[in-house]
N, C-alpha and C positions, 0 to 999 in steps of 0.2 A: 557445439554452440547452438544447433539450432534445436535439440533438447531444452538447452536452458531459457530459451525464450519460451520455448512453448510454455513450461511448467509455470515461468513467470505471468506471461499472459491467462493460466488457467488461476492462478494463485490472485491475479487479478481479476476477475471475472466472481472469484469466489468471494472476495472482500468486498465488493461494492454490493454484490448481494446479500452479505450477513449486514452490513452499514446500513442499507436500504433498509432492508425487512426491519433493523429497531428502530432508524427514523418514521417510517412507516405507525409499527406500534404508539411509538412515542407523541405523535401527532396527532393519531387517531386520541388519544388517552386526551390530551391537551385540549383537542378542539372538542370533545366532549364535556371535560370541565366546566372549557371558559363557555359553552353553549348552556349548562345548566345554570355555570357563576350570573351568565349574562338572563335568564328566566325568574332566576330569584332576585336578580338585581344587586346583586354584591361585586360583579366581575369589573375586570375591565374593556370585557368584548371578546369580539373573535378573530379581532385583527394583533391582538398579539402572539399567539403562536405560527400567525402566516407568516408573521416579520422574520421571522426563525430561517423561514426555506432557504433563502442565500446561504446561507453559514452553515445547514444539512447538506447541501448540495456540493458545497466546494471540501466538506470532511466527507463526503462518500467519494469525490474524486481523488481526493488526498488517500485517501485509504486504498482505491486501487491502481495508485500509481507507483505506490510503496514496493511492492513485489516485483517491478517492472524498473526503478530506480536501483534497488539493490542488485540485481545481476547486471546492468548496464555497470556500474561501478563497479561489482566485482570482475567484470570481463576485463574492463578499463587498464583496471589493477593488473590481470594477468597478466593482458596483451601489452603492457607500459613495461615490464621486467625484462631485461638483457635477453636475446636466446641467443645459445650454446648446441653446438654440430651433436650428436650423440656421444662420440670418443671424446670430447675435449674434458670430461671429468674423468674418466678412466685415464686418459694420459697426467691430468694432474698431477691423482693419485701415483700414480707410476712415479713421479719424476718426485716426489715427498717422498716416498719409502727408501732407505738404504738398501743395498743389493748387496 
């Protein structure tokens, strides 16, 4: 179990940093736009792609929470299922076969 965290946690660390680096891209692109739309005078400013950052921010956490959600639930899942002694399927089987 404590393999599956780690690789979750890595798998986390790796999605908010591919999330990041395009919000990133994608910002830079924007605020350069809206900075040339706003010099020529056709823009709306450059207060609209700041308005953006909450809603970047909470899809880069969402994204590295994802890898981190899914083996909490699959553990969930595991650890929620009946256990059974090691012999108690072999005697099953034993006691279903005719002799």
């Amino acid at each position: 179990m404590g393999v599956e965290k780690l690789d979750a946690f890595q798998q986390s660390w790796a999605a908010m940093w591919t999330h990041a680096w395009i919000a990133q891209i994608r910002l830079a692109n924007e605020l350069s736009a809206a900075a040339l739309a706003t010099f020529v005078g056709t823009g709306r400013g450059l207060s609209a792609p700041l308005l953006q950052l909450p809603y970047v921010a909470a899809h880069i956490l969402a994204a590295g929470l994802a890898p981190v959600r899914a083996t909490a639930v699959a553990n969930a899942r595991r650890l929620a299922r009946p256990r059974t002694h090691r012999g108690a399927a072999k005697e099953r089987r034993r006691k279903v076969q005719p002799r």
